[in-house]
N, CA, C and O atoms as a MOPAC input file, in Angstrom:
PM7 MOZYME 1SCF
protein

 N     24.10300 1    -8.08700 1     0.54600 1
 C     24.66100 1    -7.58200 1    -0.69600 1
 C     24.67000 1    -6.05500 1    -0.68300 1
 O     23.69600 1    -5.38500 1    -1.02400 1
 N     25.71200 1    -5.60000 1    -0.31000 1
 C     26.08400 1    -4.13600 1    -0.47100 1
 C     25.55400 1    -3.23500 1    -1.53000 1
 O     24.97000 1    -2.16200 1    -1.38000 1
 N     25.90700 1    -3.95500 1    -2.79000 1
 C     25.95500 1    -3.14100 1    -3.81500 1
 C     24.91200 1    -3.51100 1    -4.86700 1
 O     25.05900 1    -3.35300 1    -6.07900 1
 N     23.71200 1    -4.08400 1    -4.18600 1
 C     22.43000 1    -4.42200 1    -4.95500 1
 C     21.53700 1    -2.98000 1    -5.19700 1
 O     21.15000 1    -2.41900 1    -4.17200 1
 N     21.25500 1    -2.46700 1    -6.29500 1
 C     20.73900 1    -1.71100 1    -6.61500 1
 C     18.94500 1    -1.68600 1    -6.09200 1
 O     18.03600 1    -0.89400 1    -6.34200 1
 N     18.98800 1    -2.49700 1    -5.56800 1
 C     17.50900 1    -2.55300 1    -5.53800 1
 C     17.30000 1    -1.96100 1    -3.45900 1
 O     16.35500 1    -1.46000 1    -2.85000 1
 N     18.52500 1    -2.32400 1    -3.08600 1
 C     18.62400 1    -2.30400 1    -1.42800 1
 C     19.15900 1    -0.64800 1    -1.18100 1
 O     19.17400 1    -0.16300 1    -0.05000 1
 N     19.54300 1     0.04400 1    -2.27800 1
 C     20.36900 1     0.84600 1    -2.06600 1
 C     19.34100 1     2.23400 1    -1.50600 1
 O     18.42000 1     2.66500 1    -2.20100 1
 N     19.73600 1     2.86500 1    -0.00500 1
 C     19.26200 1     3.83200 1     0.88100 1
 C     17.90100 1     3.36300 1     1.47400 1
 O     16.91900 1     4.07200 1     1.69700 1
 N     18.07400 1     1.70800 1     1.73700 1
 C     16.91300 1     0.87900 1     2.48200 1
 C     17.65000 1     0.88900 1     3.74000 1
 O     18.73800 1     0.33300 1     3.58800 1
 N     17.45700 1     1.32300 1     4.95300 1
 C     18.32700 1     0.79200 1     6.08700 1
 C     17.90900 1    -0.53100 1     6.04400 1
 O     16.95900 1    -1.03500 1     5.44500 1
 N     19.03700 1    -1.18600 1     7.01000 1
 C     18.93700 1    -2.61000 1     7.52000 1
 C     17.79200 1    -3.13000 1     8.23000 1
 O     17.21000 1    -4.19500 1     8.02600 1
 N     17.43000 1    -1.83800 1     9.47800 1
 C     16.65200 1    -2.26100 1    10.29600 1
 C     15.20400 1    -1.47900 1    10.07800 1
 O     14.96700 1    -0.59300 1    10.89900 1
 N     14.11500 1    -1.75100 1     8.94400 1
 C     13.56800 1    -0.63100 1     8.78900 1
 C     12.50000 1    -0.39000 1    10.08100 1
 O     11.51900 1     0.32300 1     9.87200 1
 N     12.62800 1    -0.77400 1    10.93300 1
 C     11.51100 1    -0.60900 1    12.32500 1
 C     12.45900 1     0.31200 1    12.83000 1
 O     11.97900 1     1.44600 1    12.80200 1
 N     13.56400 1     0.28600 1    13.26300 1
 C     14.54800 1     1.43200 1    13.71200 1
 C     13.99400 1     2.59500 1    12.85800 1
 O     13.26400 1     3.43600 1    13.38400 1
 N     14.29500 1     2.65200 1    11.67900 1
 C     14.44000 1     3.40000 1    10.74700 1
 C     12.50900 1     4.35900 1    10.82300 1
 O     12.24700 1     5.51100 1    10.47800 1
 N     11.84800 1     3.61200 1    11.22300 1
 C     10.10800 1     4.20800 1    10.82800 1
 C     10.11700 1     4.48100 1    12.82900 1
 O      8.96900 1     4.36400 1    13.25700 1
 N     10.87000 1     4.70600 1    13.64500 1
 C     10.44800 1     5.15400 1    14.73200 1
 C     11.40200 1     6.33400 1    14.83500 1
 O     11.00800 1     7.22500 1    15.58800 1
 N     12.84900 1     6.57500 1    14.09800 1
 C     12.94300 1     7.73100 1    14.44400 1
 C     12.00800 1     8.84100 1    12.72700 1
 O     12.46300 1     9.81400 1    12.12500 1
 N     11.21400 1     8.38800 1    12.59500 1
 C     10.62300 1     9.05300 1    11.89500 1
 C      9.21900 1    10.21200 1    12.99400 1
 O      8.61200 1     9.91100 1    14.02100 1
 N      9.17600 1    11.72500 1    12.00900 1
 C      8.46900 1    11.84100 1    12.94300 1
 C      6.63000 1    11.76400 1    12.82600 1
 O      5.97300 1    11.44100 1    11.83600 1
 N      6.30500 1    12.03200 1    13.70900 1
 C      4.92500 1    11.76900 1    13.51400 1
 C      4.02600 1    12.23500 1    12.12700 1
 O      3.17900 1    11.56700 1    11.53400 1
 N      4.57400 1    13.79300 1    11.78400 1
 C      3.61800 1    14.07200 1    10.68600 1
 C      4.05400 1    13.76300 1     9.51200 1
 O      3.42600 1    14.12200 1     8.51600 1
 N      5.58300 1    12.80800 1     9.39000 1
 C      5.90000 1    12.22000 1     8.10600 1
 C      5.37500 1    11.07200 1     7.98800 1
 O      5.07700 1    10.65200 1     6.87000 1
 N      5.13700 1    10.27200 1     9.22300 1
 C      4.44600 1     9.13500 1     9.08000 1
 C      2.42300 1     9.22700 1     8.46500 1
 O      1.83200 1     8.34400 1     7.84400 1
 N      1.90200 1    10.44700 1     8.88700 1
 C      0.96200 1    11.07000 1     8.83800 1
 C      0.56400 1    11.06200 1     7.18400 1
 O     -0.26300 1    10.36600 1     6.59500 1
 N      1.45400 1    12.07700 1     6.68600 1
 C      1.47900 1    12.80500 1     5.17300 1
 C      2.04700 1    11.04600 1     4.58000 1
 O      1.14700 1    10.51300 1     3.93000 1
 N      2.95200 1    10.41800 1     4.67600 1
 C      2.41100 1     8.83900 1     4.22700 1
 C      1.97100 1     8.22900 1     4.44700 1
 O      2.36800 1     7.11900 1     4.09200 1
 N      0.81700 1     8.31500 1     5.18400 1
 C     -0.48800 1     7.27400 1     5.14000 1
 C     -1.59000 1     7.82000 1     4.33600 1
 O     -2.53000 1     7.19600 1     3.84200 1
 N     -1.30300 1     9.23000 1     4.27000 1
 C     -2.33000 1     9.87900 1     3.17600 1
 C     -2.32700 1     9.89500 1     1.67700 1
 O     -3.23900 1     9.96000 1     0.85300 1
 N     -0.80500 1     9.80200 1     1.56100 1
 C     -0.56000 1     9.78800 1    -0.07800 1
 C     -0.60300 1     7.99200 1    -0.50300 1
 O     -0.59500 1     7.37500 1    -1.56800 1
 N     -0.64100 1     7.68300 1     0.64500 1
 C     -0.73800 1     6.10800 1    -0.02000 1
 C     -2.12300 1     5.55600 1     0.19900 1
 O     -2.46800 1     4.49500 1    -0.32300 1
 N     -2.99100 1     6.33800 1     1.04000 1
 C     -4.60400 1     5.65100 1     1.21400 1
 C     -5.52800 1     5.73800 1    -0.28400 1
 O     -6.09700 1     4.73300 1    -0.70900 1
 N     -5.58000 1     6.82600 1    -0.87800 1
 C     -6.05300 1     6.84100 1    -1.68700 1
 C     -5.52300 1     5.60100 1    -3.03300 1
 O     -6.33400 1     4.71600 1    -3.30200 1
 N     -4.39200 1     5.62800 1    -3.66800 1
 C     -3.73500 1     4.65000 1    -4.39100 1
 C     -4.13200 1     3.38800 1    -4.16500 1
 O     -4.64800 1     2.65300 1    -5.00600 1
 N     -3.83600 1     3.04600 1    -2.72200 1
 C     -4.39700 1     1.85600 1    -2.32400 1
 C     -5.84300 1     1.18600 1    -1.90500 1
 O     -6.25000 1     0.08500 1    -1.53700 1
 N     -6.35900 1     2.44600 1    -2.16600 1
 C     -7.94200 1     2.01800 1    -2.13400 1
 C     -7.99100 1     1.48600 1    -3.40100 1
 O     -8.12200 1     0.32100 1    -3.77400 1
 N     -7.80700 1     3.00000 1    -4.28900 1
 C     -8.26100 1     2.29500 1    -5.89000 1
 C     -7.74900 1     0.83900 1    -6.27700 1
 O     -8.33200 1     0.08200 1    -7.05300 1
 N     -6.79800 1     0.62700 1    -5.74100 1
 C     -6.29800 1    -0.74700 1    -6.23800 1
 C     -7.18100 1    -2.08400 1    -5.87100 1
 O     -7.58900 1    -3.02300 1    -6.55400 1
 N     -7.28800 1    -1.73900 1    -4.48000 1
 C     -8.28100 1    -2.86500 1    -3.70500 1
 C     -9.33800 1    -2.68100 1    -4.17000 1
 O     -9.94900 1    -3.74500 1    -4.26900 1
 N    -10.11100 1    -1.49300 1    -4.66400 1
 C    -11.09700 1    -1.68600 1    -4.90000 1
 C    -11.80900 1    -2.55900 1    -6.35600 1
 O    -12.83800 1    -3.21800 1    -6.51100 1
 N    -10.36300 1    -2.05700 1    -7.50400 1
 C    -10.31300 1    -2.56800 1    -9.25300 1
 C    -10.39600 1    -4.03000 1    -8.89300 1
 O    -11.10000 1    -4.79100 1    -9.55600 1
 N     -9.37200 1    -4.62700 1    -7.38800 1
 C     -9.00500 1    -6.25600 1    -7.73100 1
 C    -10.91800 1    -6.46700 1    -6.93800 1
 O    -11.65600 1    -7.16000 1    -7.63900 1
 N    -11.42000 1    -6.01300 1    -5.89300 1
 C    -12.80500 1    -6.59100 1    -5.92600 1
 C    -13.79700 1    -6.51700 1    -6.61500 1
 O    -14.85900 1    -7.12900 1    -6.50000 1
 N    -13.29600 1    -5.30400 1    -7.80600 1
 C    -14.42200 1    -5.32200 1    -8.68600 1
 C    -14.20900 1    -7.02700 1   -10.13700 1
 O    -14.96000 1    -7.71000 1   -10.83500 1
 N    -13.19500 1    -6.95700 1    -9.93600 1
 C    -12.61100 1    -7.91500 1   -10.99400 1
 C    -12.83000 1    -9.30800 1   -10.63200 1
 O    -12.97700 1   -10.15400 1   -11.51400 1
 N    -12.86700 1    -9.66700 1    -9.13400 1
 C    -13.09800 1   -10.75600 1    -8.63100 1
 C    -14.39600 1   -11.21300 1    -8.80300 1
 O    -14.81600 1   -12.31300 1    -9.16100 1
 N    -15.15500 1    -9.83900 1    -8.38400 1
 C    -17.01500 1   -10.02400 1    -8.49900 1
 C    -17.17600 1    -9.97500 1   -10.30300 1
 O    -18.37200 1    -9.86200 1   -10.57000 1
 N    -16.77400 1   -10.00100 1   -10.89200 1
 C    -16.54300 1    -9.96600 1   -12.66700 1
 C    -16.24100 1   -11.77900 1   -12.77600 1
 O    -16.96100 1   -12.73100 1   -13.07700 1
 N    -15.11600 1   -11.66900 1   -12.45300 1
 C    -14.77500 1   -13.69000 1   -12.64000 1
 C    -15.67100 1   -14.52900 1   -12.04200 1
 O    -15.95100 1   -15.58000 1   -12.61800 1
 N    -16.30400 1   -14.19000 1   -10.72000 1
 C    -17.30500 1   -14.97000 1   -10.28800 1
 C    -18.84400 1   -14.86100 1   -10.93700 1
 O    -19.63800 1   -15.78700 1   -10.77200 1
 N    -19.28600 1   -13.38100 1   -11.86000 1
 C    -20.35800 1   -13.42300 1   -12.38300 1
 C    -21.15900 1   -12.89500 1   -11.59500 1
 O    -22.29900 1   -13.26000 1   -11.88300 1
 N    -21.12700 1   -11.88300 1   -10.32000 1
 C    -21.77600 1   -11.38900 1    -9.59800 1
 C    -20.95600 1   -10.20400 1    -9.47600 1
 O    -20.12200 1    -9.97600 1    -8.60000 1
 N    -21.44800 1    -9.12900 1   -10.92400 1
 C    -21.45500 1    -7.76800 1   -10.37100 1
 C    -22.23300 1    -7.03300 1    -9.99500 1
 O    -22.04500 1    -5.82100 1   -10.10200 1
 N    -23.55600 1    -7.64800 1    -9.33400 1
 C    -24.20800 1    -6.49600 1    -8.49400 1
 C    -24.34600 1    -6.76400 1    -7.02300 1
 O    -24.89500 1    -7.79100 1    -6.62400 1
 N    -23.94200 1    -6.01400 1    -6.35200 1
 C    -24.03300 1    -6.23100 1    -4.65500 1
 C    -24.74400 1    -6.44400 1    -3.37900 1
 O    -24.65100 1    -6.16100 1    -2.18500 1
 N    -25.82200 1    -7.35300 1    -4.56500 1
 C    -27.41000 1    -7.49100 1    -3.62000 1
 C    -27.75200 1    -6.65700 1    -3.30800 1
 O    -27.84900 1    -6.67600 1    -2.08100 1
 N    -28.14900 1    -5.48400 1    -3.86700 1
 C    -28.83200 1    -4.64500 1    -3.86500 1
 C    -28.54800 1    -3.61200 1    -2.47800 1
 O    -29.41800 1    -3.03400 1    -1.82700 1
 N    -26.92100 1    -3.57600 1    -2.22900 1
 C    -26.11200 1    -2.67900 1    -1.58500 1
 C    -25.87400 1    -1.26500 1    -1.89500 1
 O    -25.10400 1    -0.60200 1    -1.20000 1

C-alpha cells in the first residue's frame, strides 16, 4: 500500500536501509533509546512484582 500513512518514508527493505547507515548514527540511536527503554522495562517489572505481591527483592 503506497499511500498508507503509517508506511510513509519506511523503506521496503529496512536491513538495506540500517547498513547503509553510518556507524555513529547507529551509535547516537542506541543511546537515545537505552535510557527510555530501560525505564519502561523497568515500570513493567516493577508492576509484575506488584501483581504477584512480592515487592521486595530478597533482600537484593
Amino acid at each position: 500500500m503506497p499511500d498508507d500513512p503509517h508506511r510513509r518514508g519506511v523503506p521496503e527493505d529496512v536491513g538495506a536501509f540500517l547498513q547503509r547507515l553510518e556507524r555513529r548514527h547507529v551509535d547516537e540511536l542506541a543511546r537515545r533509546l537505552a535510557d527510555p527503554l530501560g525505564r519502561l522495562l523497568r515500570a513493567e517489572y516493577l508492576l509484575g512484582r506488584e501483581r504477584a505481591g512480592r515487592l521486595l527483592d530478597g533482600g537484593r
